[in-house]
C-alpha positions as CSV (number, residue, x, y, z in Angstrom):
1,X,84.3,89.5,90.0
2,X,83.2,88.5,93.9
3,X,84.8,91.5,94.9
4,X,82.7,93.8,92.5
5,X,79.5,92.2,92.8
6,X,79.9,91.9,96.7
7,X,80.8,95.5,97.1
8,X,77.5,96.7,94.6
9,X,75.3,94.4,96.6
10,X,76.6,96.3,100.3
11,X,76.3,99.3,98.1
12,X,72.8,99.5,97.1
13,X,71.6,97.5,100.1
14,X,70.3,100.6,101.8
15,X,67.6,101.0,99.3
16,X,66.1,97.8,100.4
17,X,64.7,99.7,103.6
18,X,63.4,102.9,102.0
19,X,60.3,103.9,101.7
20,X,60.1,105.1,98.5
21,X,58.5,102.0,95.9
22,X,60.7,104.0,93.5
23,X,64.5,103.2,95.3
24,X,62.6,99.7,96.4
25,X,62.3,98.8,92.4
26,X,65.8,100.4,91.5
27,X,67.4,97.8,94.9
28,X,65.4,94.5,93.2
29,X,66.8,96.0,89.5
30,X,70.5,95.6,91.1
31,X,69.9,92.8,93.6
32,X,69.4,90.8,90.3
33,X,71.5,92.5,88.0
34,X,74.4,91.4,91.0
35,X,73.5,87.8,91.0
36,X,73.0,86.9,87.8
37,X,76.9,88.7,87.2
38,X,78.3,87.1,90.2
39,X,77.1,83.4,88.9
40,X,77.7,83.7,85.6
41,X,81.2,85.4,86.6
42,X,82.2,82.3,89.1
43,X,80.3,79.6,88.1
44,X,78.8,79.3,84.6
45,X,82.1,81.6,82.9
46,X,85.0,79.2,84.6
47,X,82.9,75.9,84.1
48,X,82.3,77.0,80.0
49,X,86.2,78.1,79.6
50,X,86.9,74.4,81.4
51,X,85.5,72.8,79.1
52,X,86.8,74.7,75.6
53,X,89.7,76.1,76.8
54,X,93.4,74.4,75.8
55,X,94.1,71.7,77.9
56,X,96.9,70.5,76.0
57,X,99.2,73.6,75.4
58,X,98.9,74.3,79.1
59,X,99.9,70.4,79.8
60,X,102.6,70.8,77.4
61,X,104.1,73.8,79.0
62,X,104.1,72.9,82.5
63,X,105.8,69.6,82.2
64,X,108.7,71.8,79.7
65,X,108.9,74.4,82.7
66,X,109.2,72.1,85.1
67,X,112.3,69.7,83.1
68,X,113.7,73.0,82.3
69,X,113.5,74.6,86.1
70,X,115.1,71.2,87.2
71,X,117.7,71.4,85.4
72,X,118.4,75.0,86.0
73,X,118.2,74.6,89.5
74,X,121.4,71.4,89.3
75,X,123.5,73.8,87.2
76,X,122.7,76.4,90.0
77,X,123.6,74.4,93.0
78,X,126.7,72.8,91.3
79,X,127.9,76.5,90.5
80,X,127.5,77.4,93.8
81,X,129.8,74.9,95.5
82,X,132.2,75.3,93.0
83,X,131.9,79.6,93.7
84,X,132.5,78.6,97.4
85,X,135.1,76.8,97.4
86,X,137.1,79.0,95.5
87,X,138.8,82.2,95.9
88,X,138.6,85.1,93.5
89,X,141.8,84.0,91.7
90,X,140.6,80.4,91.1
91,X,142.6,78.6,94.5
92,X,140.8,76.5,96.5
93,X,140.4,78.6,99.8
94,X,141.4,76.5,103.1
95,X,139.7,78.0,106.3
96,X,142.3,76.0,108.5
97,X,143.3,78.6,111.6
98,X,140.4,80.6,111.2
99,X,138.8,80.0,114.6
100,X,142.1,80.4,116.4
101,X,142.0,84.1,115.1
102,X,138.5,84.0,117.1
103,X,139.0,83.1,120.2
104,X,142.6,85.3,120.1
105,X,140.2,88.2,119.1
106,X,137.8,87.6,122.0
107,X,140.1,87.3,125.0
């Protein structure tokens, strides 16, 4: 809505230094046209929808996202250190002579 009414205003601003009383009437037609839009469209619209919209379903939903996100995010970490610690074939993986292969490899 800003973005719209902003970009109209910038648009037609050029008429404002005509001449012409004609383009000078059709600039004041849009000048107000703009601002009534831009403050009904971020100030009187938001305010209104504030005040009737659902407050409770929206309540409701983010405290069942955010039970249901934490428990999706425990079953995900425990997952993960159960994945890492084991191989493809379900034995625990041991990383015991791992760095010797390193520093043999590098000298």
């Amino acid at each position: 809505v800003l973005l719209g009414g902003l970009s109209t205003l910038f648009g037609t601003l050029p008429l404002a230094f005509t001449s012409s009383e004609v383009f000078y009437t059709v600039f004041v037609g849009f000048v107000a046209i703009c601002v009534l839009g831009l403050s009904h469209g971020t100030i009187l619209l938001p305010v209104l929808l504030s005040l009737v919209g659902p407050t409770e379903v929206v309540i409701s939903l983010a405290t069942k996202t955010s039970s249901s996100s934490e428990h999706d995010q425990a079953s995900d970490s425990s997952a993960e250190v159960e994945s890492s610690s084991l191989d493809g074939e379900g034995v625990q993986n041991s990383d015991e002579g791992g760095d010797d292969e390193l520093l043999d490899n590098g000298s």
